[in-house]
KEPA-614702 format. One line per field, with one value per residue (C-alpha): residue number from 1; residue in three letters; x, y, z. Coordinates in nm, 4 decimals. Layout:
<rs>
i NUM  ...
aa ALA  ...
px X  ...
py Y  ...
pz Z  ...
</rs>
This chain:
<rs>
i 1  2  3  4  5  6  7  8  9  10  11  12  13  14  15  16  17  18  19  20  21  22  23  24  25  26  27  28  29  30  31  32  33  34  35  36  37  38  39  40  41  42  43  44  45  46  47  48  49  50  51  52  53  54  55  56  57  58  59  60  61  62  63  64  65  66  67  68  69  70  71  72  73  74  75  76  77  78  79  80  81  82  83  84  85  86  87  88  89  90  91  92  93  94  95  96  97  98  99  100  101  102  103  104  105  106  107  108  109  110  111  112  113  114  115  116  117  118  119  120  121  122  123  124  125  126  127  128  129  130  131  132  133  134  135  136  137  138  139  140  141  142  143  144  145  146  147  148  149  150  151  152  153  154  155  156  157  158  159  160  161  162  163  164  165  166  167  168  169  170  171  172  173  174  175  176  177  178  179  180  181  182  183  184  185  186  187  188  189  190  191  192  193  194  195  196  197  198  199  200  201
aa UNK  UNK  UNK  UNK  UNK  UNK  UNK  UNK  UNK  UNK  UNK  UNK  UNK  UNK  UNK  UNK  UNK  UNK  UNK  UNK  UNK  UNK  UNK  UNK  UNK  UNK  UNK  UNK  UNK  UNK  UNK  UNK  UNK  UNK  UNK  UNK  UNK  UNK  UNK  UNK  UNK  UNK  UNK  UNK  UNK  UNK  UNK  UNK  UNK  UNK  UNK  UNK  UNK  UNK  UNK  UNK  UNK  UNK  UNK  UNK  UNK  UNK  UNK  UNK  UNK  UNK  UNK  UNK  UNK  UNK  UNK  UNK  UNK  UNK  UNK  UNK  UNK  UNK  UNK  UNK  UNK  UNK  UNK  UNK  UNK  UNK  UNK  UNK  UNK  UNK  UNK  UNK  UNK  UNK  UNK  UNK  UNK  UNK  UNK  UNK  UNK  UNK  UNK  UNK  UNK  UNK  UNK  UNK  UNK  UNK  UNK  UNK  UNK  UNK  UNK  UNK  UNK  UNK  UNK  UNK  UNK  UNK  UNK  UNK  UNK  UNK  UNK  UNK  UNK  UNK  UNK  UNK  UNK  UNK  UNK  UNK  UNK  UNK  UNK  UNK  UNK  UNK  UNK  UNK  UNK  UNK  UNK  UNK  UNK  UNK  UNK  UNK  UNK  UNK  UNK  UNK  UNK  UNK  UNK  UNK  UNK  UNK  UNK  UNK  UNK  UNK  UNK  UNK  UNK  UNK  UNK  UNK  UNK  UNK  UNK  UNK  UNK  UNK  UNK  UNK  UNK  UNK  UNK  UNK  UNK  UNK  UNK  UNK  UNK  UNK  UNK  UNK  UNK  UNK  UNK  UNK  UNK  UNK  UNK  UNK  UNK
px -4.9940  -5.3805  -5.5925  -5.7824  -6.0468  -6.3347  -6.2728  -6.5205  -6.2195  -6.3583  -6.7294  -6.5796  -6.3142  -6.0737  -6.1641  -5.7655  -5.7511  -5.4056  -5.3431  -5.0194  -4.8802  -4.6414  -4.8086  -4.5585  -4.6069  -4.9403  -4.9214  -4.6864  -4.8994  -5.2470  -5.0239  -4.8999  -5.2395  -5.4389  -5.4537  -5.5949  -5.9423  -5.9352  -5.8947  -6.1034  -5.8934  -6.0119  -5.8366  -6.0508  -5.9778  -6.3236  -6.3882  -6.1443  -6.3832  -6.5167  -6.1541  -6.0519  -5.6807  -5.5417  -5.1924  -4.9640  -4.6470  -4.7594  -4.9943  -5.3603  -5.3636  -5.8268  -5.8735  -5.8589  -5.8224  -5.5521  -5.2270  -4.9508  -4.6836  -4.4408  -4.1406  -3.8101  -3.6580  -3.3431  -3.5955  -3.8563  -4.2674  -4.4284  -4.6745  -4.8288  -5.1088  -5.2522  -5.2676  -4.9824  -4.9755  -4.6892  -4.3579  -4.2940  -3.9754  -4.1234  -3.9350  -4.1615  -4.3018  -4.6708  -4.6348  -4.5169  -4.7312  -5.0141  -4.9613  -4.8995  -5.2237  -5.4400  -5.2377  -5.3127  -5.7095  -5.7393  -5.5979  -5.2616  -4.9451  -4.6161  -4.2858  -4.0907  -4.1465  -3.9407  -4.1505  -4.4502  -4.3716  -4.6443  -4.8191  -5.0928  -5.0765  -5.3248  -5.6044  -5.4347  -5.1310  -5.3163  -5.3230  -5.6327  -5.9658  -6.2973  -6.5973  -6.8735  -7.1912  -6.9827  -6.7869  -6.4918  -6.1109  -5.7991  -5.4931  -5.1215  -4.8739  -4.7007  -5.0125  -5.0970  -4.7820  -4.8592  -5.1988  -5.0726  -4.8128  -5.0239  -5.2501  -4.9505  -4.8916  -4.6025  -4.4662  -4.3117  -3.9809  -4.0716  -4.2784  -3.9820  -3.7066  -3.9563  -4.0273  -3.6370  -3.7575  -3.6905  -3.9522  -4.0544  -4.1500  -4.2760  -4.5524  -4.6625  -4.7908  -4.9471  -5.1159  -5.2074  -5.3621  -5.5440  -5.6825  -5.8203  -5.9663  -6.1488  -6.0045  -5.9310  -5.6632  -5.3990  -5.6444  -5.9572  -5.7680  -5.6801  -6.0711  -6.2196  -5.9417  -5.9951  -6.3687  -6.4249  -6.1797  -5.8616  -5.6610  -5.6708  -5.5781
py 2.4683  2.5057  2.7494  2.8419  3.0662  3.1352  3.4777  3.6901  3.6948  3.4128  3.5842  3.8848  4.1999  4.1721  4.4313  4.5651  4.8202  5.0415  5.0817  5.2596  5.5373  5.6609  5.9542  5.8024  5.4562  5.4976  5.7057  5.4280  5.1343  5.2949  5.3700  4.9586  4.8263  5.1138  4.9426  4.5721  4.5681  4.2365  4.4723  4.7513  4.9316  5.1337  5.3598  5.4002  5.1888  5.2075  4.9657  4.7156  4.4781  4.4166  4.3576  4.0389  4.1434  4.4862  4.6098  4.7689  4.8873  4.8138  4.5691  4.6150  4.3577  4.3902  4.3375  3.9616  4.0246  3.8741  4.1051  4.2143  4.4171  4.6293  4.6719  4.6666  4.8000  4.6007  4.5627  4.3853  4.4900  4.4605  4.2067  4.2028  3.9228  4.0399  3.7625  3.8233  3.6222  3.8053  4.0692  4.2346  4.4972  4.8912  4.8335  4.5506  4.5929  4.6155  4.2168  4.1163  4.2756  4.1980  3.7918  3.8389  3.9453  3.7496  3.4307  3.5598  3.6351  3.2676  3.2210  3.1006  3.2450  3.3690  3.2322  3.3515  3.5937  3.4298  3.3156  3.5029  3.7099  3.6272  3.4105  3.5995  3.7530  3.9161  3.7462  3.8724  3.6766  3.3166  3.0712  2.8398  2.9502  2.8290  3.0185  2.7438  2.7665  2.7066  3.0553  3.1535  2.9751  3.1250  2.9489  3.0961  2.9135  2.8171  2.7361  2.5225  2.2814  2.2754  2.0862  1.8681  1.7400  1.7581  1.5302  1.2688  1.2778  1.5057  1.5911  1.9701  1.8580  1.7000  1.9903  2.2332  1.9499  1.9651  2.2768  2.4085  2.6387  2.6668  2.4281  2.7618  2.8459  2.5111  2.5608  2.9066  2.7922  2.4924  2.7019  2.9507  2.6758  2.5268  2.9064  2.9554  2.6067  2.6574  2.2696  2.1535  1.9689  1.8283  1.5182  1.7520  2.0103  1.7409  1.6119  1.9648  2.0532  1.7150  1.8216  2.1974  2.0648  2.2288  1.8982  1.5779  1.2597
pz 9.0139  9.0328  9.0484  9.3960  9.2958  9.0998  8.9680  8.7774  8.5572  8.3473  8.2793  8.1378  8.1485  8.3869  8.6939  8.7897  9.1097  9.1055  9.4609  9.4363  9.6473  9.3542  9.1509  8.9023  8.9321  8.8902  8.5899  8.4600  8.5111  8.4022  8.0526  8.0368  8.0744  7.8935  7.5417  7.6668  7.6150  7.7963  8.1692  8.3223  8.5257  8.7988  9.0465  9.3297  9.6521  9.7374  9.4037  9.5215  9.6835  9.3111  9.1604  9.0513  9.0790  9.2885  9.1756  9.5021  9.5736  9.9695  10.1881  10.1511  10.4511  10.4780  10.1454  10.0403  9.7077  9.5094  9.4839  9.2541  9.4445  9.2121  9.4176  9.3961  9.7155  9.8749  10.1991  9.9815  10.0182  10.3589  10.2752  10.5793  10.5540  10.1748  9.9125  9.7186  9.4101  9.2710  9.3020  8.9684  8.9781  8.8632  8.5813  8.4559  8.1104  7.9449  7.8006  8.1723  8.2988  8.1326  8.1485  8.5370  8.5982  8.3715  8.5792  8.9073  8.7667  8.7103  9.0527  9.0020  9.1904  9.0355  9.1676  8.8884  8.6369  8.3803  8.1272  8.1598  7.8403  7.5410  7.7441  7.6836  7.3171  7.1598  6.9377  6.5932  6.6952  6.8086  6.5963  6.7595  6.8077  6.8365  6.8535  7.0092  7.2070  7.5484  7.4810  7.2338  7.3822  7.1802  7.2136  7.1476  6.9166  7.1960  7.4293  7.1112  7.1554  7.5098  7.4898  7.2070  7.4206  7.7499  7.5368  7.4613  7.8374  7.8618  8.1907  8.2972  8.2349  7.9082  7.7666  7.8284  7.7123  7.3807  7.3230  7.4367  7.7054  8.0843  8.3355  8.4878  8.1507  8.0735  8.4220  8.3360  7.9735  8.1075  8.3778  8.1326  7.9130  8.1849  8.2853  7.9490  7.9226  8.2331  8.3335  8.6774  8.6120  8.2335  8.2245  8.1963  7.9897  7.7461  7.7139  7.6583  7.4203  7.1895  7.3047  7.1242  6.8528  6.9566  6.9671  6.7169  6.8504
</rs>
């Protein structure tokens, strides 16, 4: 899994576009994303062509935007020829939600949604950071294990077998950990984590 894209994600706030045709839906997602002060959500179509990630419950098919469809309908969305990096049910919740689209930001795709949750936690519950001239990098707990055992050459299937967790799981953290480190690949993840400090060999 690597990323495709170099989003404005990684200079800044998040820029989120709720394209949703349900009043309700709408309502629902503004309320799950309100209180991350890592997004700026905007609801105005017009804006999409400056989002890094547009949320949908239908095709946007002249945008090329990445896109998150919520639906759950038996007949599925009608992607039509968007980018869609992702289908999240309506039920999906604010931590889901919130890990989904910082993935598809750094311009990953979703396959499964297992995993995602806490991918993402807030900076009160990390437990690496580095503030440096290159830019601040905060690392979960579990992101944490993840480059140590990236950095002692640890496959998918190990890194799940290690840490006790699904390989789904196991790919979304590495991705994660290779969004935040800005790295093109585990190698280069690896080198600027022992780099800014974040891993001791």
């Amino acid at each position: 899994m690597t990323p495709d894209r170099d989003h404005s994600a990684s200079r800044g706030k998040i820029a989120v576009c709720i394209a949703i045709s349900d009043p309700a839906l709408v309502r629902r997602v503004a309320s799950l994303l309100a209180s991350d002060s890592r997004l700026k959500v905007c609801f105005d179509l017009n804006d999409a062509p400056d989002a890094d990630v547009i949320l949908a419950d239908h095709a946007l098919p002249s945008l090329p935007q990445p896109v998150i469809i919520i639906d759950d309908s038996e007949r599925g969305p009608d992607a039509g020829d968007a980018d869609v990096r992702a289908i999240l049910p309506r039920t999906v919740d604010a931590d889901l939600l919130r890990a989904a689209v910082m993935i598809v930001a750094a311009g990953f795709a979703i396959s499964e949604v297992d995993g995602l949750r806490g991918l993402f936690d807030e900076p009160s519950r990390v437990t690496r950071s580095l503030d440096i001239d290159e830019g601040e990098i905060t690392l979960t707990a579990r992101e944490g294990e993840v480059l140590d055992l990236l950095a002692h050459g640890a496959s998918n299937k190990i890194i799940a077998r290690e840490l006790k967790i699904s390989i789904h799981t196991a790919k979304f953290h590495v991705a994660s950990v290779l969004a935040k480190l800005g790295a093109r690949n585990r190698s280069d993840a690896v080198a600027i984590g022992v780099r800014r400090g974040l891993i001791l060999l």
